[in-house]
Each structure stands twice: as structure tokens, then as C-alpha cells.
N, C-alpha and C positions, 0 to 999 in steps of 0.2 A: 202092617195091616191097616186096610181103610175098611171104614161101614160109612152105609150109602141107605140112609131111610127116604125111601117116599112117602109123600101124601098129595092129596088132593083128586082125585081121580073120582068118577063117579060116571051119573048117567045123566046125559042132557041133550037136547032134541037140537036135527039138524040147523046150523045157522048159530049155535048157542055161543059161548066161553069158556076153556076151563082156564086152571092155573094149576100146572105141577110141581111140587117144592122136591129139592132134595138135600138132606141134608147132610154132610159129612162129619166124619171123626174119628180120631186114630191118625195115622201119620200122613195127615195134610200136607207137609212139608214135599213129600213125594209126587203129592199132582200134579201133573203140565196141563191137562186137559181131559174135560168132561162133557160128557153127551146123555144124548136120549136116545134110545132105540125104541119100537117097538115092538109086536109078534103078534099080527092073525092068525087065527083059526086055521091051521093047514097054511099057510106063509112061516118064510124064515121072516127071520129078524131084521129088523134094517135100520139102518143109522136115520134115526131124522133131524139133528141137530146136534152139534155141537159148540164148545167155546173154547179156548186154551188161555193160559194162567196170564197171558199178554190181554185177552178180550178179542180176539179174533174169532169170528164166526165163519160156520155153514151151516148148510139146509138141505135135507133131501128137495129131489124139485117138486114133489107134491104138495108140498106145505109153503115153499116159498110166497112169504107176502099173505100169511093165516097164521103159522108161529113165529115167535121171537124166543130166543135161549138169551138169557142173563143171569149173570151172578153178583152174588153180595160176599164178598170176600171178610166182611167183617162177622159175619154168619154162617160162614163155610156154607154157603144154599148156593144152588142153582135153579134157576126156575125156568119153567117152560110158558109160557100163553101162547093159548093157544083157541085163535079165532077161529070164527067162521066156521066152524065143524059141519064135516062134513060123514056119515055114514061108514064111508071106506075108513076114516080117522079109527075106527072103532079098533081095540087091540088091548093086549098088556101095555105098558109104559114100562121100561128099567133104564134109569139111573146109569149109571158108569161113569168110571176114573180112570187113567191112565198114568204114566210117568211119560217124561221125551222120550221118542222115539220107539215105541214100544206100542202092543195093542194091549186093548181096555182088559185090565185084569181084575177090577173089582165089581161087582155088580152089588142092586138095591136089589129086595125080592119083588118089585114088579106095583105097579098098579093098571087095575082093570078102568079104562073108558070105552063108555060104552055111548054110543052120537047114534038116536030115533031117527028113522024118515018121519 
């Protein structure tokens, strides 16, 4: 079993910064690789970022060059910044873990950002 806590999520006006942390615990050893997704209002969910246990990255292409995903392995965190907010950004946040080769089986319960015009 892994748990997957977020934080940082809030409300901050277009143009702004956040920072999303997540933190893990339970059987890390298990990880290959973790992501962010998000969820609008009536939208599915969609991958915007992930990392794997090597530091390999992607990016949905909306965010490309506004987020960056990093992790601190001696913290089991992963973190999201995320620039430039833009309105559309606006969504749940969840966290997720994976093992190789496999889809994201463990989820965080979610944080709300919310990006002002």
C-alpha cells in the first residue's frame, strides 16, 4: 500500500504561482513513477505531468514551459510549480504512484486550484 498526501493548492489570480507537494508513504519501494493529473468541472482527468524513479519527465502540452514536476527522494515529495497560471489551470490536483509497467494505482485525495481572471 502507498498514501499519497497533497498540499498546497489554493486560490490565486491569473499570471500567479503555486507549488503542489506530495508526499508519500507506505511501500515506496514499489514506485517507478509519479504524476499529477488534474479534473475540471465536467472534464475527465488528464495526466499533466509526470516523473519516474530514473528523473525522466513529461508534460501535458498545455502546461509545457508554466509547470515543472520534481522530486526530493530523500522526502519521498514530489512537487509540482507551477507558473504562469492561467484560468483553464483551474481544477482538482491528485497526486499518483505507479510501479513499471503498470497504470497509476494509488491516488492522493485531490487538491482544489483555483486561477482568477
Amino acid at each position: 500500500q502507498v498514501q499519497l498526501v497533497e498540499s498546497g493548492g489554493g486560490l490565486v489570480q491569473a499570471g500567479g504561482s503555486l507549488r503542489l507537494s506530495c508526499a508519500a508513504s507506505g511501500s515506496i519501494f514499489s514506485i517507478n513513477a509519479m504524476g499529477w493529473y488534474r479534473q475540471a468541472p465536467g472534464k475527465q482527468r488528464e495526466l499533466v505531468a509526470a516523473i519516474t524513479s530514473g528523473g525522466n519527465t513529461n508534460y501535458a502540452d498545455s502546461v509545457k514551459g508554466r509547470f515543472t514536476i520534481s522530486r526530493d527522494n530523500a522526502k519521498n515529495t514530489v512537487y509540482l510549480q507551477m507558473n504562469s497560471l492561467k484560468p483553464e489551470d483551474t481544477a482538482v490536483y491528485y497526486c499518483a504512484s505507479r510501479p513499471a509497467g503498470t497504470n497509476y494505482n494509488y491516488w492522493g485525495q485531490g487538491t482544489q486550484v483555483t486561477v482568477s481572471s
